[in-house]
SEGU-132560 format. One record per residue: residue number from 0; y, z, x of N, C-alpha, C in turn; residue in one letter. Coordinates in steps of 0.1 Angstrom, whole numbers. Layout:
N
   seq    n.c2    n.c3    n.c1   ca.c2   ca.c3   ca.c1    c.c2    c.c3    c.c1   type
   NUM       Y       Z       X       Y       Z       X       Y       Z       X      a
...
***
This chain:
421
   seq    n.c2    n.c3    n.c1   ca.c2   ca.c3   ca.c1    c.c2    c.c3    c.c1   type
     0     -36     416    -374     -48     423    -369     -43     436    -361      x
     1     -49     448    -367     -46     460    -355     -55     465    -348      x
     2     -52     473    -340     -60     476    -333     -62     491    -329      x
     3     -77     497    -330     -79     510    -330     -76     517    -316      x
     4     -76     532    -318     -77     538    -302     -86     547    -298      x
     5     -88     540    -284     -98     545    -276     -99     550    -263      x
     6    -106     554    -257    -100     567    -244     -95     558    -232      x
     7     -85     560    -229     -80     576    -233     -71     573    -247      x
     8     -62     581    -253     -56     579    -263     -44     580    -258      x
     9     -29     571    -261     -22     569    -252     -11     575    -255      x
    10       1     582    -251      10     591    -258      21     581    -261      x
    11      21     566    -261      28     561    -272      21     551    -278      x
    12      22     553    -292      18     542    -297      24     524    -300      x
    13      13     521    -297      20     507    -298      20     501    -314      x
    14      28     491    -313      33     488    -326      21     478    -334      x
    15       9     473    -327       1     467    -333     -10     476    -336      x
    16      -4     490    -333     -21     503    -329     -27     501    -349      x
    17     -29     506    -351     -35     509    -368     -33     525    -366      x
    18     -28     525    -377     -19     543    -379     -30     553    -381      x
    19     -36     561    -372     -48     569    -377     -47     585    -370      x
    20     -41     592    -387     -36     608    -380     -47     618    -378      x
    21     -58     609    -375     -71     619    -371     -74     618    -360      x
    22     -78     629    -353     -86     633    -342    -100     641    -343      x
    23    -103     639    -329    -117     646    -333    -121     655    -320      x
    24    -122     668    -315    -124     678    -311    -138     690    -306      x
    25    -145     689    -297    -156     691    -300    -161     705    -295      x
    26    -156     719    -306    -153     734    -302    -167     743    -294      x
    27    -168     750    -290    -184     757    -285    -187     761    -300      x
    28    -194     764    -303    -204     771    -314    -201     782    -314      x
    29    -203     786    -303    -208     805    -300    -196     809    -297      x
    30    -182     804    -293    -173     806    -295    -166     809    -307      x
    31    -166     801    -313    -165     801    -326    -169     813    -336      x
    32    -179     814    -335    -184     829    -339    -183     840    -338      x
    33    -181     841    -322    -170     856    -320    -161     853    -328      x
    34    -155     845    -328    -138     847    -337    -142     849    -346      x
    35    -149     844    -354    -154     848    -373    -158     863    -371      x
    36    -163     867    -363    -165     878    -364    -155     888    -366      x
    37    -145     883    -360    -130     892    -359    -122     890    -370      x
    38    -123     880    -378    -114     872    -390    -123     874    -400      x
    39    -133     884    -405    -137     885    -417    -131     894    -430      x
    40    -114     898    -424    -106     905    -435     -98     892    -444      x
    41     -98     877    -436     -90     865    -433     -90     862    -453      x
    42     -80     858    -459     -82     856    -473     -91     847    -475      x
    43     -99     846    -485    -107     834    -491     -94     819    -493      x
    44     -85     822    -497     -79     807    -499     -74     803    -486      x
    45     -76     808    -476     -73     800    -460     -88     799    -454      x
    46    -100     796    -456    -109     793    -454    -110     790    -435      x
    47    -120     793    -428    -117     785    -411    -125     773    -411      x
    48    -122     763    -405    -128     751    -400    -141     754    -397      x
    49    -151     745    -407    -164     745    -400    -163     738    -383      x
    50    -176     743    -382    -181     730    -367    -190     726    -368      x
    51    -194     712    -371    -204     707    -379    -212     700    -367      x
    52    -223     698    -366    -232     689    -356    -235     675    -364      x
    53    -234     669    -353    -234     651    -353    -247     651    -348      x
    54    -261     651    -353    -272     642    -347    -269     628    -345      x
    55    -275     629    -331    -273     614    -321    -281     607    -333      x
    56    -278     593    -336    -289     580    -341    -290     572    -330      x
    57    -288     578    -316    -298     570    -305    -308     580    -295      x
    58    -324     573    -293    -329     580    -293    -332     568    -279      x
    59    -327     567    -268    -331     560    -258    -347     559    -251      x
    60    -354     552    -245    -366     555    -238    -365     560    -227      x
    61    -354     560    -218    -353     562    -206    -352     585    -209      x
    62    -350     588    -195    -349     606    -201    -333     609    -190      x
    63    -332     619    -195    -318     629    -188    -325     638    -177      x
    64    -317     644    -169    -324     657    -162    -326     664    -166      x
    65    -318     670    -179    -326     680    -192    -332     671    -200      x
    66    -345     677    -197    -353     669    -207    -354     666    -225      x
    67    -348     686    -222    -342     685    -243    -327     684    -244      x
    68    -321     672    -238    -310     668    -242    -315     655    -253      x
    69    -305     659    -264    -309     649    -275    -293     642    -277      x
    70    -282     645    -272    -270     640    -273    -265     644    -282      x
    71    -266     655    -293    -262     657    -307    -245     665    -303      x
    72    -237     664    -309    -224     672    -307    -222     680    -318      x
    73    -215     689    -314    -210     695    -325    -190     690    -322      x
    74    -188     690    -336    -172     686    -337    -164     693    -346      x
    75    -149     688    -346    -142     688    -358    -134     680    -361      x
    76    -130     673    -367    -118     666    -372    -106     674    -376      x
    77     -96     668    -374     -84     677    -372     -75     667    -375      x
    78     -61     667    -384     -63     677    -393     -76     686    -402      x
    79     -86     695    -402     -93     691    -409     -97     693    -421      x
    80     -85     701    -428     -87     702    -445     -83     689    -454      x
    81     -72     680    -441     -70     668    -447     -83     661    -450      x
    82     -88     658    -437     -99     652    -438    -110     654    -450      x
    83    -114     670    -447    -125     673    -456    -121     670    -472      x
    84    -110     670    -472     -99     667    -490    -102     648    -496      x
    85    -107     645    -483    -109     628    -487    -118     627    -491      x
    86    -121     615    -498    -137     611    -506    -146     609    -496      x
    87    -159     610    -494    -165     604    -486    -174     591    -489      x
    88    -172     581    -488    -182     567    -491    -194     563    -478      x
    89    -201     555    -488    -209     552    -479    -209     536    -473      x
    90    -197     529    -480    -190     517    -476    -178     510    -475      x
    91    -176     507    -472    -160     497    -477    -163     484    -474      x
    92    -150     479    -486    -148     462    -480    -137     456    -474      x
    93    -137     449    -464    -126     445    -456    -128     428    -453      x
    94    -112     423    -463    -114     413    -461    -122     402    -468      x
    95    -131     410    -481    -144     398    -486    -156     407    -475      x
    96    -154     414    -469    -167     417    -464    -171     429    -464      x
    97    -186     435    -465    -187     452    -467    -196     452    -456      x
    98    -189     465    -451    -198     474    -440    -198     487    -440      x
    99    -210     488    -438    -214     500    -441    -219     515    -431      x
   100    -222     524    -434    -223     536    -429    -235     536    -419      x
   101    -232     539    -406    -247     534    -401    -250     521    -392      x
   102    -243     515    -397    -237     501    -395    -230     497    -378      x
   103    -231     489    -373    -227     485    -357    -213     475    -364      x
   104    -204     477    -355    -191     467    -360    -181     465    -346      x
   105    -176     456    -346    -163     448    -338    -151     458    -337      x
   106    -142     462    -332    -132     465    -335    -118     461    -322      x
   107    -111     464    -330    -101     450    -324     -93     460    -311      x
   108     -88     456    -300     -84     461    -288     -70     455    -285      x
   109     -61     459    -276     -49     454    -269     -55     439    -263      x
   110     -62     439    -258     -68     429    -247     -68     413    -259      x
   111     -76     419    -273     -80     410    -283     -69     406    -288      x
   112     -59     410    -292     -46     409    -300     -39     399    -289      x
   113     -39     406    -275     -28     395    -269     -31     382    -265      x
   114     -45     383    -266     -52     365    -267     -51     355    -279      x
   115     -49     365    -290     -51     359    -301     -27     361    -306      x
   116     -22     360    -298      -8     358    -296      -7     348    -287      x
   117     -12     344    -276      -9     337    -266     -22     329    -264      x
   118     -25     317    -277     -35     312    -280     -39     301    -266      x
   119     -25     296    -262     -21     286    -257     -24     285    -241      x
   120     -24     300    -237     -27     304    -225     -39     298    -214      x
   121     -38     296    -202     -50     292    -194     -63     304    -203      x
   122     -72     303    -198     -81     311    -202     -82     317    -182      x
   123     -81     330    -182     -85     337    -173    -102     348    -172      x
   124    -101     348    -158    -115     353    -158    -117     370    -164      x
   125    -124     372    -173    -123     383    -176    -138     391    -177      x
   126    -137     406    -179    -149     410    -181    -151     415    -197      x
   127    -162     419    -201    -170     424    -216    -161     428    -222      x
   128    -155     442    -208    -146     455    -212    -133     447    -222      x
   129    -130     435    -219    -119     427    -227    -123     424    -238      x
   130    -133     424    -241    -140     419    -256    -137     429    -262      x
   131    -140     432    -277    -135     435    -287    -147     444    -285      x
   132    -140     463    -291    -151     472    -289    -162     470    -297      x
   133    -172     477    -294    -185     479    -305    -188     496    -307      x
   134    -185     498    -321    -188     511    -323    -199     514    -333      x
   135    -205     523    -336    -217     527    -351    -207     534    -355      x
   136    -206     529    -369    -200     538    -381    -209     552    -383      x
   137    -206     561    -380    -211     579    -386    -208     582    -398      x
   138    -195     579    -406    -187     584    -414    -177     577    -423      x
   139    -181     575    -436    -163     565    -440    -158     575    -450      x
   140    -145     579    -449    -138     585    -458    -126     579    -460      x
   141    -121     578    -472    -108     575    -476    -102     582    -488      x
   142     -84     580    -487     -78     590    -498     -71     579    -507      x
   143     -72     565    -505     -69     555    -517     -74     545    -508      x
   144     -71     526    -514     -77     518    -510     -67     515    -494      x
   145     -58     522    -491     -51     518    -484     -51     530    -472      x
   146     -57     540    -469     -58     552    -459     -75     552    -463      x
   147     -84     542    -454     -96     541    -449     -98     543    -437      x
   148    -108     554    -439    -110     561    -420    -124     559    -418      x
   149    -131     557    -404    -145     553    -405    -145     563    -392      x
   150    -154     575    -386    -156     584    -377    -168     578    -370      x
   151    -168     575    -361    -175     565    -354    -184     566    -337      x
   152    -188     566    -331    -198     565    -316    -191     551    -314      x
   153    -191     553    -302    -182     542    -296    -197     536    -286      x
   154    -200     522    -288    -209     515    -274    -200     514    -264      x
   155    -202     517    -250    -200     511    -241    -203     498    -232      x
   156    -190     489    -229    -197     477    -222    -196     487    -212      x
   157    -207     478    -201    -209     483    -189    -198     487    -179      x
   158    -187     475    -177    -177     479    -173    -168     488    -171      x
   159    -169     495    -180    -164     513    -188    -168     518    -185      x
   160    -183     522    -178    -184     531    -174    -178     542    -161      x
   161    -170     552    -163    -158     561    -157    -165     561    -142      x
   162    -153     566    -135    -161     566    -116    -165     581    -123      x
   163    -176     581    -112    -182     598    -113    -195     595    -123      x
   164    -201     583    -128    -209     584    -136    -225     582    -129      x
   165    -234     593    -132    -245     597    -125    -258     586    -132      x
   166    -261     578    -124    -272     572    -126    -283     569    -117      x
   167    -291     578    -121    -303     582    -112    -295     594    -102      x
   168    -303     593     -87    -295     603     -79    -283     597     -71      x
   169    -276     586     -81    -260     579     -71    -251     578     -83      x
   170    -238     582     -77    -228     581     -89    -222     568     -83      x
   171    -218     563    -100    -218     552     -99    -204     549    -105      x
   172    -198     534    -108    -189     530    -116    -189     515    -124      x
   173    -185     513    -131    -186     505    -141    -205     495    -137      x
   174    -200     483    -144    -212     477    -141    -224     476    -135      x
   175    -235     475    -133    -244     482    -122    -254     463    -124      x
   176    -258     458    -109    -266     446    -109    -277     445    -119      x
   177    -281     455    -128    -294     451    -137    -291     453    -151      x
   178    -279     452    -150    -270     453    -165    -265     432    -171      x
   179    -271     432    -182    -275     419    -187    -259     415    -193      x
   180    -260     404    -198    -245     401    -196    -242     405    -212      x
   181    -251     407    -225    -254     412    -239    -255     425    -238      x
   182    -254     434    -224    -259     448    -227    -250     456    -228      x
   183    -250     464    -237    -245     478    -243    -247     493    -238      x
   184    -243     501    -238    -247     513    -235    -240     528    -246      x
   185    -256     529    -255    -251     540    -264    -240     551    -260      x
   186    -232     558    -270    -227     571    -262    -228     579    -268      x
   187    -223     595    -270    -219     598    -277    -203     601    -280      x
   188    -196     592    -277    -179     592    -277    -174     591    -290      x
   189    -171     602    -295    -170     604    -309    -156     601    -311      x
   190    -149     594    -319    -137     587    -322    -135     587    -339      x
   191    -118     586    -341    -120     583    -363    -111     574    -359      x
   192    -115     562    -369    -104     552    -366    -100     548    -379      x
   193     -88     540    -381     -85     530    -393     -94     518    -395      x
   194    -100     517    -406    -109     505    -405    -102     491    -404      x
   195     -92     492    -409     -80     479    -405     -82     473    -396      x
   196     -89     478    -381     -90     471    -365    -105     466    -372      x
   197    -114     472    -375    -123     462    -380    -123     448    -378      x
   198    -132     439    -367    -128     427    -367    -141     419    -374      x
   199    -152     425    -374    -164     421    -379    -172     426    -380      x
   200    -191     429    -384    -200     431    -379    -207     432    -371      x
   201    -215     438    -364    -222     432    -350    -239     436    -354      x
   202    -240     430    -346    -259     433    -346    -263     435    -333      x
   203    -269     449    -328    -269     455    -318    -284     462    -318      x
   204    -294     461    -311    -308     461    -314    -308     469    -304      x
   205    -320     481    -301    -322     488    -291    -335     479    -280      x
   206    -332     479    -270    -344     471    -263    -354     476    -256      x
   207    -368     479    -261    -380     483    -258    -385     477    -244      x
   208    -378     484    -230    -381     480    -220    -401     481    -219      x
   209    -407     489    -222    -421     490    -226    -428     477    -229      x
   210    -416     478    -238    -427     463    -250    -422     453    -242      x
   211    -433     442    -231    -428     426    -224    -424     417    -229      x
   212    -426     418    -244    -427     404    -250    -414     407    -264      x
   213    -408     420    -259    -392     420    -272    -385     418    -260      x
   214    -378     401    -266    -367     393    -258    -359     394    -271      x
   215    -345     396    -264    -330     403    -269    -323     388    -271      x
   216    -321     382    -284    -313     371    -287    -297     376    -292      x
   217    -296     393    -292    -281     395    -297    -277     405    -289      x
   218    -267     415    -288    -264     422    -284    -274     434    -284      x
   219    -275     444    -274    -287     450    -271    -283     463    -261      x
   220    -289     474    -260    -288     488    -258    -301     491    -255      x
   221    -304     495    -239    -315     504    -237    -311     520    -232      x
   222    -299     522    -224    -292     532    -221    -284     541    -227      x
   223    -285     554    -222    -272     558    -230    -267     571    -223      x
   224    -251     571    -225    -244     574    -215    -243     590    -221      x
   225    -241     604    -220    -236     614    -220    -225     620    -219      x
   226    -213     618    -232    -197     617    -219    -199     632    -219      x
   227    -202     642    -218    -206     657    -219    -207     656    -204      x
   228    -218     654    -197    -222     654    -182    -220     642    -173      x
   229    -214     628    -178    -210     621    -171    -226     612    -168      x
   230    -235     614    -176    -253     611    -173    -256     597    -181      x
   231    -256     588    -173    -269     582    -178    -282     580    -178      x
   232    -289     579    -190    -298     579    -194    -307     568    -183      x
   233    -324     569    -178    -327     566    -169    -332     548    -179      x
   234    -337     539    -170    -338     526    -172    -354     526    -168      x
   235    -360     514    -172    -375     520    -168    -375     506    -153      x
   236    -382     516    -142    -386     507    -127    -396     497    -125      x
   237    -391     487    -121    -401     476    -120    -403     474    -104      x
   238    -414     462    -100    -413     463     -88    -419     468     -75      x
   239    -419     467     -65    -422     468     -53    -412     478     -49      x
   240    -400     469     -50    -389     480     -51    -381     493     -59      x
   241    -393     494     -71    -390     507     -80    -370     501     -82      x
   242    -367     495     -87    -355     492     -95    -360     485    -110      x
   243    -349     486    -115    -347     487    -132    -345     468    -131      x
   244    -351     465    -143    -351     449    -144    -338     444    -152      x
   245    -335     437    -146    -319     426    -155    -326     417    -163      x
   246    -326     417    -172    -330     405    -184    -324     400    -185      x
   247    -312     394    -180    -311     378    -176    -318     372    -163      x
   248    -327     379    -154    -333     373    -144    -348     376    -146      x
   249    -355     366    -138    -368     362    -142    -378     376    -139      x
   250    -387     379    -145    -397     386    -139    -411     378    -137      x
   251    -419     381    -130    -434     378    -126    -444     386    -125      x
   252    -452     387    -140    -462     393    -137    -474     388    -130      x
   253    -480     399    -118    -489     398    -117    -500     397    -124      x
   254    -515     386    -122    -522     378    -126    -536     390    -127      x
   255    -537     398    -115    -546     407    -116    -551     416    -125      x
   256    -559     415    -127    -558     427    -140    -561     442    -136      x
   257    -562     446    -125    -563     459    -120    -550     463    -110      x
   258    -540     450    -115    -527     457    -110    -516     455    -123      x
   259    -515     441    -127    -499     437    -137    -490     444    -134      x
   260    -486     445    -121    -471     448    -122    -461     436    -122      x
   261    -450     442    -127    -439     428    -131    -432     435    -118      x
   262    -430     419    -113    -415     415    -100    -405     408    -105      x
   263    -396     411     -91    -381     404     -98    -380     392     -88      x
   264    -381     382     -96    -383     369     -83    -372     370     -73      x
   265    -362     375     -70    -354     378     -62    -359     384     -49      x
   266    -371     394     -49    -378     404     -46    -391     391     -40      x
   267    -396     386     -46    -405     378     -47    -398     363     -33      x
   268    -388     361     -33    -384     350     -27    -377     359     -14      x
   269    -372     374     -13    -367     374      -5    -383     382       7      x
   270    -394     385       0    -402     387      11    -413     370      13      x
   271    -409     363       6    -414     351      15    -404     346      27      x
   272    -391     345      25    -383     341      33    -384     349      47      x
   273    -386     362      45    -390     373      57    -402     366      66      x
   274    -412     366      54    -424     360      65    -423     349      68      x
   275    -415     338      65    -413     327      74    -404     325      79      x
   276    -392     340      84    -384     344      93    -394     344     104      x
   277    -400     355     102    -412     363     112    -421     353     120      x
   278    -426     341     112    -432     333     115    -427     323     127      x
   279    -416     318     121    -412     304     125    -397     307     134      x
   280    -388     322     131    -375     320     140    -365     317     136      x
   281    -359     310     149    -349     301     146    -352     288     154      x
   282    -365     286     160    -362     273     166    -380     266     166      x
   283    -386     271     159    -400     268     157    -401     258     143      x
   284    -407     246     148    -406     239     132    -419     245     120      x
   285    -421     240     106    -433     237     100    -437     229     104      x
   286    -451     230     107    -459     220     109    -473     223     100      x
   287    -472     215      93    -487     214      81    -496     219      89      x
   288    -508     221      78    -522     223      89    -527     209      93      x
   289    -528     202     105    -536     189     108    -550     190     100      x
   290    -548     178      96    -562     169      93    -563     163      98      x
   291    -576     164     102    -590     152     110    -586     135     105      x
   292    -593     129     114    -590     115     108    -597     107     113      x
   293    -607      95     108    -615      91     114    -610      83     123      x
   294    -620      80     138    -617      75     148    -627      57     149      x
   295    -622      50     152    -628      36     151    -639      38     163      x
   296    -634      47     174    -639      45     185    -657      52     187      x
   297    -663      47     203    -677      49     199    -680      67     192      x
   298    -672      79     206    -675      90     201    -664      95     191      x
   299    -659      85     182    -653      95     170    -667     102     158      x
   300    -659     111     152    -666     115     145    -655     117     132      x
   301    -665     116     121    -659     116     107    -656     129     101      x
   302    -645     139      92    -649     150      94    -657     154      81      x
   303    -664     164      84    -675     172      72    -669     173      56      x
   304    -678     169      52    -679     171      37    -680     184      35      x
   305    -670     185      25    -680     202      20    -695     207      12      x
   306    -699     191      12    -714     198      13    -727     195      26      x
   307    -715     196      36    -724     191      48    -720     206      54      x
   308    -735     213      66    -733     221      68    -721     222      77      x
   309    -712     228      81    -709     237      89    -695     234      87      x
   310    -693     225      71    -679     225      69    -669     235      54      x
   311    -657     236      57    -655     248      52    -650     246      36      x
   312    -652     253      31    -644     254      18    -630     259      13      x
   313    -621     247      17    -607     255      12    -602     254       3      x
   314    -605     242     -10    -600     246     -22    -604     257     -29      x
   315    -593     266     -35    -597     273     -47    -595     267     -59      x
   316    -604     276     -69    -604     273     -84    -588     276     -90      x
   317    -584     271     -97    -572     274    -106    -575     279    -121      x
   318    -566     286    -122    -566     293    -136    -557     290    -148      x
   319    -561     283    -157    -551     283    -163    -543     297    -171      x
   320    -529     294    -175    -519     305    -177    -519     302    -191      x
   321    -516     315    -196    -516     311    -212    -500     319    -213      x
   322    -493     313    -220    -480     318    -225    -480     328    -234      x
   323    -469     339    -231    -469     350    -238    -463     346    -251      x
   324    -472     353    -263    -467     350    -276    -455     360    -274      x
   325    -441     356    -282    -429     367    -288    -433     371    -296      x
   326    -426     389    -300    -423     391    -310    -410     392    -315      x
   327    -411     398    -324    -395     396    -334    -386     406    -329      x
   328    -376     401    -326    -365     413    -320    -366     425    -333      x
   329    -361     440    -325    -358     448    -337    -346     447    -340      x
   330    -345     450    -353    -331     449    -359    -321     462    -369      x
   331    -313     464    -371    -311     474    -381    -311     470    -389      x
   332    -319     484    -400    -321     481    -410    -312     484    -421      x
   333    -310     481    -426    -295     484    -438    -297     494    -442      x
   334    -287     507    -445    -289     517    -449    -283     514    -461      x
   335    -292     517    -472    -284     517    -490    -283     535    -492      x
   336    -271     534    -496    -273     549    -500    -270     551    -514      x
   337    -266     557    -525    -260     562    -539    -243     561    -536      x
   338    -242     566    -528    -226     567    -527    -218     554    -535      x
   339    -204     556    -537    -203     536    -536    -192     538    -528      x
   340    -187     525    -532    -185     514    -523    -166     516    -522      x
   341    -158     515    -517    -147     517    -519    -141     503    -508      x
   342    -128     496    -517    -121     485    -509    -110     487    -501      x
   343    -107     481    -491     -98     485    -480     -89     474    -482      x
   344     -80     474    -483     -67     467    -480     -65     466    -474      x
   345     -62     451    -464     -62     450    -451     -47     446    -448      x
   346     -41     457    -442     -22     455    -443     -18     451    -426      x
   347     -10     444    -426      -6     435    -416       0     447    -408      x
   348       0     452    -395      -3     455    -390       3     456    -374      x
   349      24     458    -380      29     455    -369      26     461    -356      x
   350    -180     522     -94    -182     528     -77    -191     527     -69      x
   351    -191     519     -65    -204     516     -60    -205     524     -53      x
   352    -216     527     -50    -224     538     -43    -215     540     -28      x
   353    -216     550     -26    -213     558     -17    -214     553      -3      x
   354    -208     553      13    -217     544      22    -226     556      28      x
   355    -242     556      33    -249     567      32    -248     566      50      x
   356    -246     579      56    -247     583      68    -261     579      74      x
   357    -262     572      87    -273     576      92    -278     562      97      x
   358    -291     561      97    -295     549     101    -307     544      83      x
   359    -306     532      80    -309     533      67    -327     528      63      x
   360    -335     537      56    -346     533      55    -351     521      54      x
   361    -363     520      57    -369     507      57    -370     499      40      x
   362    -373     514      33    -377     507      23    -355     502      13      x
   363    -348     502      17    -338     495      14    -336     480      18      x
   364    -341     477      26    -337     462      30    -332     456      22      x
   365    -339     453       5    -338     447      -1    -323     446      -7      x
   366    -313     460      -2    -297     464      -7    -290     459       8      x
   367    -296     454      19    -290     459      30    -289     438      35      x
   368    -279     439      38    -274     419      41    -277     418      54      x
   369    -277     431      63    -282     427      75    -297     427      76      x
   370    -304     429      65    -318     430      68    -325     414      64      x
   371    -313     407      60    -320     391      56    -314     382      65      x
   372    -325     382      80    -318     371      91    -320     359      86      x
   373    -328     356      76    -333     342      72    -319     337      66      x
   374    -309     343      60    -298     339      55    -294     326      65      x
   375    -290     315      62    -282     307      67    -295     294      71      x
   376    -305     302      76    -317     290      79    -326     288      73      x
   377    -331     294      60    -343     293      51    -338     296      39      x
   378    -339     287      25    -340     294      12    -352     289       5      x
   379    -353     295      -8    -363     291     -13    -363     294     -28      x
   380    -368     288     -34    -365     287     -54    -384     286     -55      x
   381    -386     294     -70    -396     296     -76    -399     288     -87      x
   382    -406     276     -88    -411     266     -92    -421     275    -108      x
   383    -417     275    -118    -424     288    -126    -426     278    -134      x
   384    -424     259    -135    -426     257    -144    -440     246    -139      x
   385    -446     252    -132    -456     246    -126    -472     256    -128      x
   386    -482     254    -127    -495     260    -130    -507     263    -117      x
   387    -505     270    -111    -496     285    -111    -484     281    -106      x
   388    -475     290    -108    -464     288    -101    -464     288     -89      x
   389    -453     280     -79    -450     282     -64    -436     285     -61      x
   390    -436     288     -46    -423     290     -40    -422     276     -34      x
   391    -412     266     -32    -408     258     -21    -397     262     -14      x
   392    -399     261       1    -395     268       6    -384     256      16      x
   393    -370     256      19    -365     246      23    -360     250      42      x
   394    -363     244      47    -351     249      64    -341     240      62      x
   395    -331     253      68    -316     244      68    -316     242      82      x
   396    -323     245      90    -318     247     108    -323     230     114      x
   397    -302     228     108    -306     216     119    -306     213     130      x
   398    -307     219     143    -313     224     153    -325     221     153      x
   399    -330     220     145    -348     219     147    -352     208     143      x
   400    -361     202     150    -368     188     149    -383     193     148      x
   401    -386     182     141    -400     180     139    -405     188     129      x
   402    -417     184     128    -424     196     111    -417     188      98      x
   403    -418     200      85    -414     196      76    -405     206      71      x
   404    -396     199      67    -382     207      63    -382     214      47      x
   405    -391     210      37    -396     217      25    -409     214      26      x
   406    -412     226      21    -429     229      18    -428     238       4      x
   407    -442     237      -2    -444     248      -9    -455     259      -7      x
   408    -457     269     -13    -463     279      -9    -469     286     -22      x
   409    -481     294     -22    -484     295     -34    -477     310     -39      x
   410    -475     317     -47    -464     333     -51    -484     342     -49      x
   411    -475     354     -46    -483     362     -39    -474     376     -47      x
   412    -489     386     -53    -479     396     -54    -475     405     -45      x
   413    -465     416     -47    -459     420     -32    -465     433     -37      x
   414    -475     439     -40    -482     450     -44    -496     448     -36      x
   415    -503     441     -46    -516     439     -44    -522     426     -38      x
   416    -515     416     -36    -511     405     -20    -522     394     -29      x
   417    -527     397     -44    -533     389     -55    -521     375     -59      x
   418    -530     364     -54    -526     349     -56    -515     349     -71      x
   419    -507     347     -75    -497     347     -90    -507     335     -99      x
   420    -514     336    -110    -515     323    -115    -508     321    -129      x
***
């Protein structure tokens, strides 16, 4: 197995790299054109290097600060008469298997090679970034079955992403908390590699944060990164808190229908814990609401019915929940083209935010550890598989006698303060 290269590009090659004498270059335009202008005595048989534009094939939901940024590049490949002198296909096969132009694929890394040498090893803790890259094929050209080149967009795992990278108004660095443990991030990181590192297919679906009901069963991309400005692409805000949702953690929509905003039960459990900070302390127990109880004696009294006057009505009505139907993840659709098909021989192959000055707004608490005194004396977990859902709410403070040490409580949205059903 070899393995392709990727940024940076290293000034020595290693012996398992896959041999690939292309690069790729990305010149001004308008540059370029002054000089033609000066070199139009230049002979016809030395022709100058086009500069060709790469239309992005990702078209994210989220927006840039330029709003008509589309990510498109202009490039060259270099050498590039070699290049342009090669056939261009719209497939190859590697291995018994064809992939094609357009196409999401595996490609093999340092990290993957030395696991798959030292099978025997502990398994250590690792992140995505160690996984095997994911790039979209742009381009296949080859000049026999044995010199296959595929010009490619590189995905990024999260972890990749460089310090200095702008998301929203905080520069940021690798991984960010609402990044799913399947997620990707488009780029435009233009690379030509040997298809040789090719380790498989992938299937990589874009995720319609809009649409509630597209749940991501494979690898998935709602972002996308700019390596031009260092920008990514915005994520869409949920919440009380106006932050971007992690699809590996639960949301809760509200039940109202003159609000439906989705929460992040996180958000949801850390402002009940507040108000029965606020409530109770550190040394005040739960104590249920008392009920009445009949007395044997002469002046007891029995307590009121709810259809006797002057007694109260505390049950409410319940609603039943009806389950959101799925729909079908999106998927790519195979591109067939005319071109054909050519075989590869597969030859063996020896920052987190900044700390902010000042004193820190209210509406942060939810980032800030000293704003959760409940820590150490109250938690609480969201019971979702109940009708409506509740919070149970537990005290750890054993210090405190009396009352009850779990209770439940009914979810409450943190917008419109509408019951959850």
């Amino acid at each position: 197995m070899a393995t392709a290269r990727k940024r940076p590009r290293p000034d020595v090659v290693e012996e398992s790299q896959a041999e690939c004498p292309f690069s790729v270059i990305h010149p001004d335009p308008n540059e370029k054109e002054k000089k033609t202008k000066r070199r139009r005595q230049e002979s016809e048989d030395h022709p100058q290097p086009k500069i060709l534009l790469q239309a992005s094939p990702f078209s994210p939901m989220g927006k840039f600060k330029d709003p008509n940024n589309t990510m498109d590049r202009h490039y060259q490949v270099q050498p590039y008469q070699k290049w342009m002198d090669m056939t261009r296909y719209n497939s190859f096969v590697l291995n018994g298997v064809k992939y094609w132009s357009e196409g999401f694929i595996f490609v093999a890394n340092s990290s993957t090679i030395e696991r798959q040498k030292n099978p025997g090893e502990a398994l250590q803790p690792r992140k995505k970034s160690d996984d095997d890259w994911v790039a979209r094929i742009l381009e296949i050209r080859a000049s026999d079955e044995h010199h296959v080149y595929a010009r490619v967009y590189w995905m990024y795992w999260p972890d990749e992403l460089p310090p200095g990278t702008q998301d929203g108004k905080k520069l940021v660095q690798g991984r960010q908390w609402y990044h799913g443990a399947n997620e990707l991030i488009a780029s435009n990181h233009m690379d030509v590699i040997n298809v040789v590192s090719v380790t498989a297919a992938a299937i990589v679906n874009q995720w319609d944060e809009t649409n509630e009901d597209d749940v991501q069963q494979a690898l998935y991309w709602r972002q996308a990164f700019d390596v031009r400005s260092m920008e990514l692409s915005s994520a869409e805000l949920r919440c009380k808190c106006n932050r971007p949702e992690n699809p590996d953690k639960r949301l809760f929509c509200c039940s109202n229908e003159d609000c439906k905003k989705w929460l992040h039960d996180e958000c949801l459990i850390h402002e009940a814990l507040l108000n029965t900070f606020k409530r109770l302390g550190t040394d005040k127990p739960h104590k249920p609401t008392p009920v009445k109880e009949e007395d044997t004696g002469e002046g007891a009294k029995r307590p009121l019915s709810p259809s006797e006057s002057g007694a109260a009505q505390t049950a409410e009505q319940s609603i039943d929940v009806k389950p959101e139907e799925q729909q079908q993840t999106i998927k790519l659709a195979d591109v067939e083209k005319a071109l054909p098909a050519i075989k590869a021989e597969n030859t063996s192959v020896s920052v987190a935010e900044p700390k902010r000055r000042g004193r820190p707004r209210k509406s942060e608490h939810a980032d800030q550890a000293a704003a959760k005194p409940y820590e150490g004396l109250f938690e609480a977990a969201i019971h979702s598989d109940l009708s409506p859902p509740v919070l149970e709410i537990t005290d750890l403070r054993e210090s405190v006698t009396g009352g009850d040490k779990s209770w439940t409580e009914p979810l409450q949205c943190l917008i419109c303060g509408h019951e959850i059903q």
